[in-house]
N, C-alpha and C positions, 0 to 999 in steps of 0.2 A: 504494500500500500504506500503510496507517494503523499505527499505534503498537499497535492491538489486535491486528493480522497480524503484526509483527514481534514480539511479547513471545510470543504462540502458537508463529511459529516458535521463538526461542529457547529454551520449554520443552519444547516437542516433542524439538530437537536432546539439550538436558540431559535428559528421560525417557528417551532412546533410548539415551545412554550411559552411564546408571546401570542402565537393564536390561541392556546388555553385559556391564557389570563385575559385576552378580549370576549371568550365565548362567557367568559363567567361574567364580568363587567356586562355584558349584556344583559345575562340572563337577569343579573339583581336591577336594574333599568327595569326591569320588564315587571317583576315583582312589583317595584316602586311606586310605576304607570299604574299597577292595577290594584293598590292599595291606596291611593290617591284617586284612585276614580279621572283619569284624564283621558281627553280624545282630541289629537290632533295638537297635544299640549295645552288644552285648554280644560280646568278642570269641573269635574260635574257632578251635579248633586243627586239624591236618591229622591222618591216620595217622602220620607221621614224629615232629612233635610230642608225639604223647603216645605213642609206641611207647618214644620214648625220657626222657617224663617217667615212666610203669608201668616201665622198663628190662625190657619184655617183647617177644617178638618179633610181627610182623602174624600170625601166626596165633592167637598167645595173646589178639591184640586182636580179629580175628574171631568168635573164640569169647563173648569179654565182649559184644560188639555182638548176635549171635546168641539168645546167654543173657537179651537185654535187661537185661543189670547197666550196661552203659552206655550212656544214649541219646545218638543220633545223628542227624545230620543230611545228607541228601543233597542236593548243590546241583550245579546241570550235570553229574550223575553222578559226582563227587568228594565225599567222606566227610567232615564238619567235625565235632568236638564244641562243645560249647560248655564254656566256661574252665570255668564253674561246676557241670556236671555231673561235668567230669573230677575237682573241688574234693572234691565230696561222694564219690565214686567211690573216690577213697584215704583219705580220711577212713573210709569203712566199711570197704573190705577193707584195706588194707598201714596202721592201726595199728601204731606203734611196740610192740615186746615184744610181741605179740600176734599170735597163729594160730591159727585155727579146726582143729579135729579132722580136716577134710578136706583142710588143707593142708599137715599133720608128716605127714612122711617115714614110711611103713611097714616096723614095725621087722621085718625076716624073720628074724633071731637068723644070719645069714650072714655078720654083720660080723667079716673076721678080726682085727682088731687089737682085739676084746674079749672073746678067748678066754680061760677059768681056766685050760689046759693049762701052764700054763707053768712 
């Protein structure tokens, strides 16, 4: 064996354990991705998440899903938003001080404690 067989081997053995340590550096990437919930590096929330960032229940989040006021995302049949839909989503509707006409209380005039009888 000549010096040009031995120096080949040597870089062979060093390429083959620097691709090891990239396969692994992946793989925990990958772990990371899917313990963080991200898509496309953007991260995403679950039903629980944002049931309880809207402080609405799953069915009032059904409805917004349904309605297409908030989009969505289906992965392995589990529901994800994404941060920045949810972002824009309270930004339009739950404005501070502010309620659209279809969201105050209709007044029936039934209220007892604003009777003039008294």
């Amino acid at each position: 064996m000549g010096i040009n067989d031995d120096l080949k081997d040597w870089m062979q053995i060093g390429f083959e354990r620097i691709m090891a340590h990239l396969d692994r550096i992946e793989r925990h990437l990958e772990k990371m991705a899917i313990k963080e919930k991200l898509l496309e590096g953007e991260r995403l929330l679950d039903n629980q998440d944002v049931c309880q960032l809207l402080n609405v229940s799953k069915r009032t989040l059904q409805r917004y899903r349904s309605s297409g006021e908030l989009p969505y995302q289906m992965i392995y049949h589990k529901t994800f938003y994404k941060e920045r839909d949810v972002e824009a989503f309270i930004k339009t509707n739950f404005q501070k001080g502010e309620t659209s006409d279809d969201d105050a209380p209709e007044d029936t005039g039934n209220d007892p404690e604003n009777t003039d009888d008294h």
